[in-house]
C-alpha positions in Angstrom: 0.0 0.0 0.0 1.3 3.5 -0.5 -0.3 6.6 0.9 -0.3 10.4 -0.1 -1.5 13.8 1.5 -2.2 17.4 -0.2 -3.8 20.8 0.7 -5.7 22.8 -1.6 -6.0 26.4 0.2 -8.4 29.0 -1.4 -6.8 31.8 -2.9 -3.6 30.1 -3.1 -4.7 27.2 -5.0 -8.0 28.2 -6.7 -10.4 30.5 -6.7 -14.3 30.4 -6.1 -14.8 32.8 -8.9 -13.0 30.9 -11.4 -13.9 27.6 -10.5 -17.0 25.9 -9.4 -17.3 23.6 -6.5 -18.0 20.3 -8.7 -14.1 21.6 -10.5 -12.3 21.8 -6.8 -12.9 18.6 -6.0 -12.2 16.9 -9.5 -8.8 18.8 -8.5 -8.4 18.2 -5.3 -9.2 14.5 -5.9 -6.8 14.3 -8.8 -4.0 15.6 -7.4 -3.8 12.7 -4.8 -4.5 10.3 -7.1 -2.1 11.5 -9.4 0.4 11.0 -6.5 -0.4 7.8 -5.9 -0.3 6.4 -9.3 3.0 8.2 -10.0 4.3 5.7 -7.2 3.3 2.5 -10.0 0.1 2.0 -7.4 -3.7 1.6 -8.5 -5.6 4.3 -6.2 -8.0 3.1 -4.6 -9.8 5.3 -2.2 -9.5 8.8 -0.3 -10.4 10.5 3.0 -11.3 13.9 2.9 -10.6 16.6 5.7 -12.4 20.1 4.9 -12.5 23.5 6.5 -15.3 25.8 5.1 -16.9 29.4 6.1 -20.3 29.3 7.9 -21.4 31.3 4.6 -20.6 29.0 2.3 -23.9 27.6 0.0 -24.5 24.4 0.4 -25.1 23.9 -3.3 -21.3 24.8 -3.8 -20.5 21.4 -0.7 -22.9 19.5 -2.8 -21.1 19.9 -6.3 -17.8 19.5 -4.4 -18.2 16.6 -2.6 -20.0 15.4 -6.1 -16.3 16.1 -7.6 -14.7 14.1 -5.3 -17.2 10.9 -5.9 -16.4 11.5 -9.8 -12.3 11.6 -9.7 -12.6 8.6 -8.0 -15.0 6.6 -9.7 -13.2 7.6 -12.8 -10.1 5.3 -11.4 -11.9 2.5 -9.4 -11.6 4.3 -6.4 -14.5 5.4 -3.2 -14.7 8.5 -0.9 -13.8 6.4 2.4 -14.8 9.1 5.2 -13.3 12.2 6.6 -14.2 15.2 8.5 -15.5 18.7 8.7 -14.6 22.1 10.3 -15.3 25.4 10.6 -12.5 28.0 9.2 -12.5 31.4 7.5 -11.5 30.3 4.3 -12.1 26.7 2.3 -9.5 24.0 3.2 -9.3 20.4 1.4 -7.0 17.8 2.9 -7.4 14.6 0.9 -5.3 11.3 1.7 -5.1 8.7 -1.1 -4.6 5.1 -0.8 -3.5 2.4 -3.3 -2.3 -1.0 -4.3 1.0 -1.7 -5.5 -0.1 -5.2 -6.3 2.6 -6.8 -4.6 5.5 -4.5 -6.6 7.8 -2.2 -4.7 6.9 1.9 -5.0 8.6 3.3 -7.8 10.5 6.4 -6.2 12.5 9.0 -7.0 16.1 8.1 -6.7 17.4 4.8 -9.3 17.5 7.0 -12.1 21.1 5.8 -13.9 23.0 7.6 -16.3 22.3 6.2 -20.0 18.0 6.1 -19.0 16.1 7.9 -21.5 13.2 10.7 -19.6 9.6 10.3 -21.1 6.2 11.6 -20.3 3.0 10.8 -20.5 -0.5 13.0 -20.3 -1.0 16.9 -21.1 1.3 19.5 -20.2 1.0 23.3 -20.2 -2.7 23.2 -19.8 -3.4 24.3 -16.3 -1.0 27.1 -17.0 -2.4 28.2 -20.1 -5.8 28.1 -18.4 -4.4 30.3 -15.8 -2.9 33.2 -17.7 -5.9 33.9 -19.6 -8.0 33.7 -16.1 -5.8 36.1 -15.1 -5.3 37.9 -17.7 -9.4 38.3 -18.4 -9.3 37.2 -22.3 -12.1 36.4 -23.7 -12.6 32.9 -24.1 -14.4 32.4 -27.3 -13.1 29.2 -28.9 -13.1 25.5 -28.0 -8.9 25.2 -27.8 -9.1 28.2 -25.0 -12.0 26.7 -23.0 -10.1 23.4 -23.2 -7.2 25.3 -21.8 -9.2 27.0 -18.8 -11.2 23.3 -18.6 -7.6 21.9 -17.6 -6.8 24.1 -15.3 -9.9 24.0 -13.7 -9.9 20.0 -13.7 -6.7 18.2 -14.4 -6.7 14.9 -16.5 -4.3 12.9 -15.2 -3.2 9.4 -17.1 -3.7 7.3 -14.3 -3.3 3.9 -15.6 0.1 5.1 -17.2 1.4 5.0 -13.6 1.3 1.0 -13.0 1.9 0.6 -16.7 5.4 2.4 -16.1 6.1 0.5 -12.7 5.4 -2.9 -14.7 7.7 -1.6 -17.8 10.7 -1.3 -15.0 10.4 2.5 -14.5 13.3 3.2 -12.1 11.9 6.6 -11.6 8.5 8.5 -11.6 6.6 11.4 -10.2 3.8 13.2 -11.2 4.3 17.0 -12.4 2.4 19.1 -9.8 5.2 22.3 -9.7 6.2 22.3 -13.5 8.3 19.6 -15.4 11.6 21.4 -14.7 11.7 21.5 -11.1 9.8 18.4 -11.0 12.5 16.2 -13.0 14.7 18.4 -10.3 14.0 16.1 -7.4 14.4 13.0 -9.6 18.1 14.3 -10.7 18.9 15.3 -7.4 17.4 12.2 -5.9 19.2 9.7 -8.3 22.6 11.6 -8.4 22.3 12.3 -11.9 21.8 15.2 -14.7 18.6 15.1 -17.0 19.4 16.7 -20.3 15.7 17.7 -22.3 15.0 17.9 -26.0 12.5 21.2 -26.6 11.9 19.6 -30.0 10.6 16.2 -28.1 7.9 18.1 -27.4 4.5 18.2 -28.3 2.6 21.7 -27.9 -1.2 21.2 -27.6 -3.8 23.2 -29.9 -5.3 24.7 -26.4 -1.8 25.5 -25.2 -0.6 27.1 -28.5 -4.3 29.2 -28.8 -3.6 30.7 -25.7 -0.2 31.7 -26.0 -1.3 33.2 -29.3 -4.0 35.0 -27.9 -1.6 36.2 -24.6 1.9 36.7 -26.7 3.6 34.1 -24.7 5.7 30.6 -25.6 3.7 28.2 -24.9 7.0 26.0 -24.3 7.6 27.7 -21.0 4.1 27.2 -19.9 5.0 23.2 -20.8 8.5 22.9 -19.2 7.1 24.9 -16.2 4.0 24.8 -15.6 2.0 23.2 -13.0 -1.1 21.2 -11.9 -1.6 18.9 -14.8 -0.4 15.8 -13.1 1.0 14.0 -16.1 3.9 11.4 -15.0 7.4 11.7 -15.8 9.6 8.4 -15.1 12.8 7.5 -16.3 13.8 3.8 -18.1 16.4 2.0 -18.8 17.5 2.4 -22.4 16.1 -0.4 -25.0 12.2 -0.4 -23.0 9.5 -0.4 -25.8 7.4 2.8 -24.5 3.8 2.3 -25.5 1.3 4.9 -25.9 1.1 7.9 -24.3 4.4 7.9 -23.3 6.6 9.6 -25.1 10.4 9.8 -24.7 12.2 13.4 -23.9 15.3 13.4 -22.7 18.0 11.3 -21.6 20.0 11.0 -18.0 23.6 11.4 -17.6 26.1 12.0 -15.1 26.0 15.4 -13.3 23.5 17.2 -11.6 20.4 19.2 -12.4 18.0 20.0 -15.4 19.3 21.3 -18.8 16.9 22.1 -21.5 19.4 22.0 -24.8 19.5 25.8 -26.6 17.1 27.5 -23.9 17.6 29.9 -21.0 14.9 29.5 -18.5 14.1 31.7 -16.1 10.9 30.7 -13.4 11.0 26.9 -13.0 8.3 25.9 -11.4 5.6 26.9 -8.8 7.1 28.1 -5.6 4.7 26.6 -2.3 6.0 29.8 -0.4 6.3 32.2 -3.1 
């Protein structure tokens, strides 16, 4: 069994005005289970702790509690119980469970020099969601609403997670604080420098509309940007990846990230930022 914990605070992680309650718990939900299938487990239930204003409409508990049932049903996985409290502001604590099937956990830290990187699921979407949120653009086509849709509610490849620990993944997270400083903690874990292609990757039609519509490079929003819970594992040279993952990088001896011919500045999401 493995086991994970998150907080989602509002204001610092979403926003009421931007998302309904039915979308924060999708998120929340996601998020956990993300974790745990990033560990090459099958999730298979959650406990949820929440804080809430006296104020706040029950319609908006209803949906979220509605979007915690759905997230988990999506992956096989039950609502098993938690609690409730009073507080100023909304506060989700979820704790995810799952089965490893009798494998070990795939961690952070047997990444080997000559492993090739790969990841699977959507990247740049929750940040492209969030810039034009932010920004206030109108959102008038279906590749921007599909970009505020994954911020709002992250899609997470969960079955890619077991598939990866079964391939001999000697590696994995999920990326939750951007790719770059995500793939940080495996190089620093493992001992090891991962070197990225920027041609390996594919920019999405939501993810490209919305840097055209804001002026931005939709490359930075998919190198560092965060909440889309894809995976990101490392293999030993010569595994067959199926589909969706998709090899884009390689590990070698040193230390850190390098992203060939770029400069990047931000790297990820800063929790005290």
């Amino acid at each position: 069994m493995v086991v994970s914990t998150d907080l989602l605070l509002e204001g610092r992680h979403f926003r009421r005005d931007w998302s309904s309650g039915y979308d924060v718990g999708r998120k929340a939900a996601a998020q956990n289970l993300a974790d745990v299938a990033a560990m090459g487990a099958t999730p298979t239930s959650i406990v949820v702790g929440l804080g809430i204003p006296a104020d706040l409409p029950l319609e908006w508990l209803d949906t979220l509690t509605d979007g915690f049932a759905d997230e988990c049903a999506a992956v096989g996985a039950s609502v098993a119980g938690g609690d409730i409290t009073r507080c100023d502001l909304v506060v989700i604590g979820v704790t995810a469970l799952g089965d490893l099937g009798g494998r070990a956990p795939v961690r952070r830290c047997f990444a080997r020099p000559g492993h090739v990187v790969a990841v699977a699921g959507r990247l740049g979407y929750s940040a492209a969601g969030w810039a034009l949120l932010e920004a206030g653009a109108p959102v008038d086509s279906a590749p921007l609403r599909a970009a505020v849709e994954g911020h709002r509610r992250p899609c997470p490849p969960y079955a890619s997670g077991p598939q990866a620990a079964e391939l001999g993944a000697s590696a994995m997270l999920d990326v939750s604080d951007g790719l770059l400083q995500d793939l940080g903690h495996i190089a620093e874990d493992s001992g090891v420098r991962i070197e990225l292609d920027p041609q390996a990757f594919a920019v999405a039609e939501p993810v490209a509309a919305a840097a055209k519509e804001l002026g931005a490079d939709p490359l930075e929003w998919v190198l560092t940007g965060g909440e889309d819970h894809a995976l990101a594992a490392t293999f030993p040279a010569g595994v067959r990846l199926p589909a969706p993952w998709q090899i884009v990088g390689r590990v070698v001896e040193g230390d850190g990230v390098m992203v060939y011919g770029r400069e990047i500045g931000q790297r990820g999401w800063d929790h005290f930022g």
